[in-house]
VOPAGU-2260 file (C-alpha; in pm, 1 decimal, decimal comma):
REM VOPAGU-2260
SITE   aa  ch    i         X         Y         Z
SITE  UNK   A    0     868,5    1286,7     672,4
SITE  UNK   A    1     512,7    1375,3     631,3
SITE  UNK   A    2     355,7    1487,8     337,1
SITE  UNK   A    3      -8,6    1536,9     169,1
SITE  UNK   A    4     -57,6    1518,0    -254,5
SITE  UNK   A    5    -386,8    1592,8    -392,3
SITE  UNK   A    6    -465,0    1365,7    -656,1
SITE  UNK   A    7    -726,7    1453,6    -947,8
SITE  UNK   A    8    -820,8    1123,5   -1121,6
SITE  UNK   A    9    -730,5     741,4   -1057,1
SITE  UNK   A   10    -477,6     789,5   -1347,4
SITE  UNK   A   11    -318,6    1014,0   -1140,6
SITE  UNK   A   12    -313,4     850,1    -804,1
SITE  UNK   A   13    -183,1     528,4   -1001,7
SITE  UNK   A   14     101,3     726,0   -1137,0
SITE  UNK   A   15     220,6     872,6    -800,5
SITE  UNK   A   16     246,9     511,5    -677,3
SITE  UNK   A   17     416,8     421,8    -971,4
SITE  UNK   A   18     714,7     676,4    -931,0
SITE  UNK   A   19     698,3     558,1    -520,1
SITE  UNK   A   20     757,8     216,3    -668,9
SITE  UNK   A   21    1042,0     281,7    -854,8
SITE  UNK   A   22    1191,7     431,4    -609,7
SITE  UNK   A   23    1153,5     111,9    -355,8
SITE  UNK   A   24    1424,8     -58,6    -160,9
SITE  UNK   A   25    1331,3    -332,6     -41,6
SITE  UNK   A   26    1204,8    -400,2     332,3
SITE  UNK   A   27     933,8    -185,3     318,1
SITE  UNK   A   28     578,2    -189,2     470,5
SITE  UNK   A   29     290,3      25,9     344,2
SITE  UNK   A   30      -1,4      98,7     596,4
SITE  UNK   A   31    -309,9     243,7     332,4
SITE  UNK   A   32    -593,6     378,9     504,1
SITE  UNK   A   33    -894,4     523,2     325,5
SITE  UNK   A   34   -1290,3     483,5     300,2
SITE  UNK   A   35   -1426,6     236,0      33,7
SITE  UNK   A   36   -1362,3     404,8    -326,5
SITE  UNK   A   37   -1100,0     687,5    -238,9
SITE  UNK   A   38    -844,2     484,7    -395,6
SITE  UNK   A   39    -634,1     241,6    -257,7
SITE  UNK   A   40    -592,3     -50,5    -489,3
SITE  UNK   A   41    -522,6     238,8    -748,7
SITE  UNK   A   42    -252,0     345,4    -532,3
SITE  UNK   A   43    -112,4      -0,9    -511,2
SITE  UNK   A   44    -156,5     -97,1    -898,7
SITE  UNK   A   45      70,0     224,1    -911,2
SITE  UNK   A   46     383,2      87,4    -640,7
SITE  UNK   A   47     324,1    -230,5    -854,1
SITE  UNK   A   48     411,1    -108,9   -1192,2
SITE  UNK   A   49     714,2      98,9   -1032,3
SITE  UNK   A   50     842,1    -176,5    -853,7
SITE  UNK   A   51     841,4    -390,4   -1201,1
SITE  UNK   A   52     549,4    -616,9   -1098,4
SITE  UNK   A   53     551,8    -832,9   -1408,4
SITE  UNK   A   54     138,4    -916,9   -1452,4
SITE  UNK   A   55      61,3    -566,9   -1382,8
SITE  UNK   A   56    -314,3    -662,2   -1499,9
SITE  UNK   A   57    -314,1    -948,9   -1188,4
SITE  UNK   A   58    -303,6    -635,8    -948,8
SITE  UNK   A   59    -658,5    -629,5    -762,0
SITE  UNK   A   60    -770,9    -574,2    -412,5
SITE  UNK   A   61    -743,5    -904,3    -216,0
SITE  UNK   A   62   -1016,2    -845,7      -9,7
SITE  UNK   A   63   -1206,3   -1230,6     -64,0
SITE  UNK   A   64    -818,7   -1381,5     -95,2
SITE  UNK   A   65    -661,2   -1169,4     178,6
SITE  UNK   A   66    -327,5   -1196,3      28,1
SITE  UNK   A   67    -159,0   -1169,7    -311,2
SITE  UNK   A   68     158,8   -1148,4    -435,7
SITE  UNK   A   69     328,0    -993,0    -714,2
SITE  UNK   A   70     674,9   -1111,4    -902,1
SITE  UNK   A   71     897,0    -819,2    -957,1
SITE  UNK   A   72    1212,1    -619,5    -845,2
SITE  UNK   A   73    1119,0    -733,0    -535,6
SITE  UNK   A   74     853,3   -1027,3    -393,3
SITE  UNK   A   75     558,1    -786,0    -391,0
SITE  UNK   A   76     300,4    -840,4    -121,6
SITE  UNK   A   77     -62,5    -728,4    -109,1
SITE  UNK   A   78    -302,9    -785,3     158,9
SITE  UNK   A   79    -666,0    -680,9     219,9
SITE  UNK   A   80    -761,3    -650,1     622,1
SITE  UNK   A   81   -1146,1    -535,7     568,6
SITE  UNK   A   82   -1236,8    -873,6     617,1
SITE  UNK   A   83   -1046,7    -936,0     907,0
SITE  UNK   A   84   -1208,6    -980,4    1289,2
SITE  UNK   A   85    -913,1    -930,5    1449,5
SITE  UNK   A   86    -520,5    -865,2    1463,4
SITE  UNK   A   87    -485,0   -1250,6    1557,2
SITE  UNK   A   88    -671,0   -1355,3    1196,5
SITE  UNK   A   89    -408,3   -1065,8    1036,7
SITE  UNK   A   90    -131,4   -1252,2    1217,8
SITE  UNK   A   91    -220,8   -1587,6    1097,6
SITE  UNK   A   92    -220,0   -1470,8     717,4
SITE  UNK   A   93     197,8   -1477,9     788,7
SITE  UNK   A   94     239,6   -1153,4     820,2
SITE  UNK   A   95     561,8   -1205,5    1004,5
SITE  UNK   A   96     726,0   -1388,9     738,3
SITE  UNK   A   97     607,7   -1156,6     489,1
SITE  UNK   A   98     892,0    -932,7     591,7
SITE  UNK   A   99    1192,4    -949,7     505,8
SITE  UNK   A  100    1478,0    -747,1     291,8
SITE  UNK   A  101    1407,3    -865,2     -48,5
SITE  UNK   A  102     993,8    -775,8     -32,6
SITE  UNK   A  103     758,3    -531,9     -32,6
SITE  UNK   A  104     407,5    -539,1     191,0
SITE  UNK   A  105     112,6    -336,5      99,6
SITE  UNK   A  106    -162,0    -379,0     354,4
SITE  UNK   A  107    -533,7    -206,2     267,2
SITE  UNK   A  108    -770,6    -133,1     585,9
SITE  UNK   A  109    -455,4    -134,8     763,8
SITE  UNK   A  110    -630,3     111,7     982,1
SITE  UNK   A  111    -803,3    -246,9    1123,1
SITE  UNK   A  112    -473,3    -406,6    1231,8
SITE  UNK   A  113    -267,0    -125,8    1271,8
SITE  UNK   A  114    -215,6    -257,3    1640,7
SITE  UNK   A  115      -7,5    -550,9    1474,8
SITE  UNK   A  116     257,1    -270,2    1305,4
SITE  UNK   A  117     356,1    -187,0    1629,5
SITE  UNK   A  118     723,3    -124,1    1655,2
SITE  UNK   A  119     775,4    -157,8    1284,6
SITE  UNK   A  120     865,5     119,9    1074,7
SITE  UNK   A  121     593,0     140,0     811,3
SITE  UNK   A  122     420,2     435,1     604,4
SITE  UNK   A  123     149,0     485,7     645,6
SITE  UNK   A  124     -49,0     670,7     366,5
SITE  UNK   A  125    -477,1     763,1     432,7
SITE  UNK   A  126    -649,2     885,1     134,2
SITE  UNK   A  127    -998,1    1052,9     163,7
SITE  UNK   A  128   -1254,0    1197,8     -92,9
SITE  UNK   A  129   -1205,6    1558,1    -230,5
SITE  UNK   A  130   -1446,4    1731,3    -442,4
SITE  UNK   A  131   -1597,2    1589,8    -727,0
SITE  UNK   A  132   -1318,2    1321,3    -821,8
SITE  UNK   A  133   -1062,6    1423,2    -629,1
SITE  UNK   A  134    -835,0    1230,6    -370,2
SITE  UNK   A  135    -632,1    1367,2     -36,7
SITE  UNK   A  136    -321,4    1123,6     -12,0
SITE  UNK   A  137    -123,3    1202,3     368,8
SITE  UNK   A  138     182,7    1002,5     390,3
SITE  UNK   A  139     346,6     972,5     731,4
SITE  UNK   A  140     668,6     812,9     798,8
SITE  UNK   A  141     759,5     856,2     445,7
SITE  UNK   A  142    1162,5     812,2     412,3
SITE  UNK   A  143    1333,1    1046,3     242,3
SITE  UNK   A  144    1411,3     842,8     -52,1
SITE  UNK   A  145    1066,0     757,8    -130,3
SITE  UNK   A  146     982,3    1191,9    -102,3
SITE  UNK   A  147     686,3    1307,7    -305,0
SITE  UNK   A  148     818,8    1481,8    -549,5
Protein backbone atom coordinates (compact mmCIF):
# COMPACT_ATOMS: atom_id res chain seq x y z
CA UNK A 1 0.00 0.00 0.00
CA UNK A 2 1.12 3.47 -0.58
CA UNK A 3 0.03 6.35 1.12
CA UNK A 4 1.02 10.21 1.81
CA UNK A 5 -0.16 12.15 5.43
CA UNK A 6 0.56 15.71 5.77
CA UNK A 7 1.70 16.42 9.08
CA UNK A 8 1.38 20.06 10.74
CA UNK A 9 3.72 20.14 13.80
CA UNK A 10 6.33 17.58 15.35
CA UNK A 11 3.51 16.78 17.89
CA UNK A 12 1.73 15.60 15.19
CA UNK A 13 4.19 13.61 13.19
CA UNK A 14 5.16 11.96 16.70
CA UNK A 15 1.62 10.93 17.19
CA UNK A 16 1.13 9.26 13.75
CA UNK A 17 4.15 7.09 14.61
CA UNK A 18 2.80 6.43 17.78
CA UNK A 19 -0.58 4.86 16.51
CA UNK A 20 1.93 2.95 13.63
CA UNK A 21 3.61 1.61 16.73
CA UNK A 22 0.88 0.24 18.34
CA UNK A 23 -0.14 -1.32 15.69
CA UNK A 24 3.41 -3.29 15.15
CA UNK A 25 3.94 -6.98 14.74
CA UNK A 26 6.96 -7.78 15.02
CA UNK A 27 9.55 -8.44 12.04
CA UNK A 28 9.36 -5.25 10.70
CA UNK A 29 11.90 -2.90 8.96
CA UNK A 30 11.38 0.85 8.54
CA UNK A 31 13.37 2.60 5.64
CA UNK A 32 12.97 6.76 6.72
CA UNK A 33 14.15 9.01 4.20
CA UNK A 34 14.04 12.78 4.57
CA UNK A 35 16.40 15.99 4.47
CA UNK A 36 18.00 17.11 7.82
CA UNK A 37 15.04 18.64 10.08
CA UNK A 38 11.81 17.30 8.22
CA UNK A 39 11.35 14.94 10.93
CA UNK A 40 12.55 11.68 11.30
CA UNK A 41 13.65 11.01 14.82
CA UNK A 42 10.13 12.61 15.61
CA UNK A 43 8.66 9.99 13.59
CA UNK A 44 10.58 7.32 15.38
CA UNK A 45 10.09 8.77 19.10
CA UNK A 46 6.40 8.26 17.84
CA UNK A 47 6.73 4.08 16.67
CA UNK A 48 8.64 4.07 20.04
CA UNK A 49 5.99 5.13 22.39
CA UNK A 50 3.37 2.87 20.36
CA UNK A 51 5.41 0.00 20.44
CA UNK A 52 5.72 0.45 24.48
CA UNK A 53 9.40 1.54 24.40
CA UNK A 54 9.84 1.81 28.14
CA UNK A 55 12.56 5.06 28.41
CA UNK A 56 10.62 6.87 25.91
CA UNK A 57 12.94 10.03 26.90
CA UNK A 58 16.26 7.67 25.75
CA UNK A 59 14.75 7.96 22.12
CA UNK A 60 17.33 10.21 20.04
CA UNK A 61 18.84 10.04 16.65
CA UNK A 62 21.90 7.71 16.73
CA UNK A 63 23.72 9.42 14.32
CA UNK A 64 27.44 9.62 16.52
CA UNK A 65 26.34 5.91 18.08
CA UNK A 66 24.92 4.43 14.87
CA UNK A 67 22.74 2.13 16.72
CA UNK A 68 20.35 2.14 19.67
CA UNK A 69 17.99 0.07 21.03
CA UNK A 70 14.86 0.36 22.81
CA UNK A 71 13.16 -2.28 25.46
CA UNK A 72 9.55 -2.71 24.71
CA UNK A 73 6.75 -4.92 23.14
CA UNK A 74 9.27 -5.80 20.99
CA UNK A 75 13.46 -5.35 20.96
CA UNK A 76 13.26 -1.92 19.31
CA UNK A 77 16.08 -1.03 16.97
CA UNK A 78 17.27 2.39 15.81
CA UNK A 79 20.01 3.12 13.52
CA UNK A 80 21.43 6.33 11.99
CA UNK A 81 23.23 5.71 8.30
CA UNK A 82 24.26 9.57 7.66
CA UNK A 83 27.48 8.75 8.88
CA UNK A 84 27.99 5.82 7.00
CA UNK A 85 30.64 5.52 3.78
CA UNK A 86 29.25 2.67 2.56
CA UNK A 87 26.68 -0.37 2.62
CA UNK A 88 29.72 -2.60 3.86
CA UNK A 89 30.17 -0.12 7.21
CA UNK A 90 25.97 -0.50 7.41
CA UNK A 91 26.54 -4.25 7.21
CA UNK A 92 29.09 -4.43 9.84
CA UNK A 93 26.79 -2.51 12.45
CA UNK A 94 24.83 -6.27 12.43
CA UNK A 95 22.29 -5.40 10.54
CA UNK A 96 21.61 -8.98 9.68
CA UNK A 97 21.10 -10.09 13.09
CA UNK A 98 19.07 -7.20 13.84
CA UNK A 99 16.22 -9.03 12.19
CA UNK A 100 14.39 -11.26 13.40
CA UNK A 101 10.51 -11.97 14.54
CA UNK A 102 10.51 -10.58 17.93
CA UNK A 103 12.15 -6.85 16.79
CA UNK A 104 11.61 -3.89 15.22
CA UNK A 105 14.41 -1.87 12.91
CA UNK A 106 14.16 1.76 12.25
CA UNK A 107 16.92 2.89 9.95
CA UNK A 108 17.33 7.01 9.31
CA UNK A 109 19.26 8.06 5.92
CA UNK A 110 18.22 4.76 4.84
CA UNK A 111 18.14 6.40 1.49
CA UNK A 112 22.30 5.82 1.93
CA UNK A 113 22.11 2.01 2.26
CA UNK A 114 19.03 1.31 0.74
CA UNK A 115 21.12 -1.06 -1.63
CA UNK A 116 21.56 -3.36 1.57
CA UNK A 117 17.38 -3.75 1.90
CA UNK A 118 17.43 -5.46 -1.15
CA UNK A 119 15.05 -8.34 -1.21
CA UNK A 120 13.64 -7.50 2.17
CA UNK A 121 10.28 -6.31 2.63
CA UNK A 122 10.63 -2.97 4.39
CA UNK A 123 8.58 0.47 4.39
CA UNK A 124 9.83 2.76 3.42
CA UNK A 125 8.48 6.23 4.57
CA UNK A 126 10.36 9.90 2.97
CA UNK A 127 9.27 12.96 4.64
CA UNK A 128 10.02 16.43 3.06
CA UNK A 129 9.37 20.12 4.15
CA UNK A 130 5.89 21.73 3.51
CA UNK A 131 5.11 25.24 4.09
CA UNK A 132 5.93 26.99 7.03
CA UNK A 133 6.07 23.94 9.59
CA UNK A 134 4.63 21.50 7.77
CA UNK A 135 5.80 17.84 6.87
CA UNK A 136 4.92 15.46 3.61
CA UNK A 137 5.15 11.79 5.07
CA UNK A 138 4.90 9.02 1.70
CA UNK A 139 4.81 5.58 2.96
CA UNK A 140 5.42 2.80 0.44
CA UNK A 141 5.12 -0.78 1.12
CA UNK A 142 2.98 -0.01 4.00
CA UNK A 143 0.98 -3.40 5.04
CA UNK A 144 -2.34 -3.20 5.49
CA UNK A 145 -2.34 -3.57 9.14
CA UNK A 146 -0.11 -0.76 9.78
CA UNK A 147 -2.81 1.62 7.19
CA UNK A 148 -2.82 5.31 7.92
CA UNK A 149 -5.77 5.86 9.26
Amino acid sequence: METTVTSQSPEETMELGRRIGARLRGGEIFAICGPLGSGKTHLTKGIAAGAGATDRASVTSPTFVLVNQYAGRFDLYHLDAYRLDSVAQFEALGFDDLCYPESVVLIEWADRIETALAGLDYVRIDLAHGPERTRTLHFRNLPAYLAIT
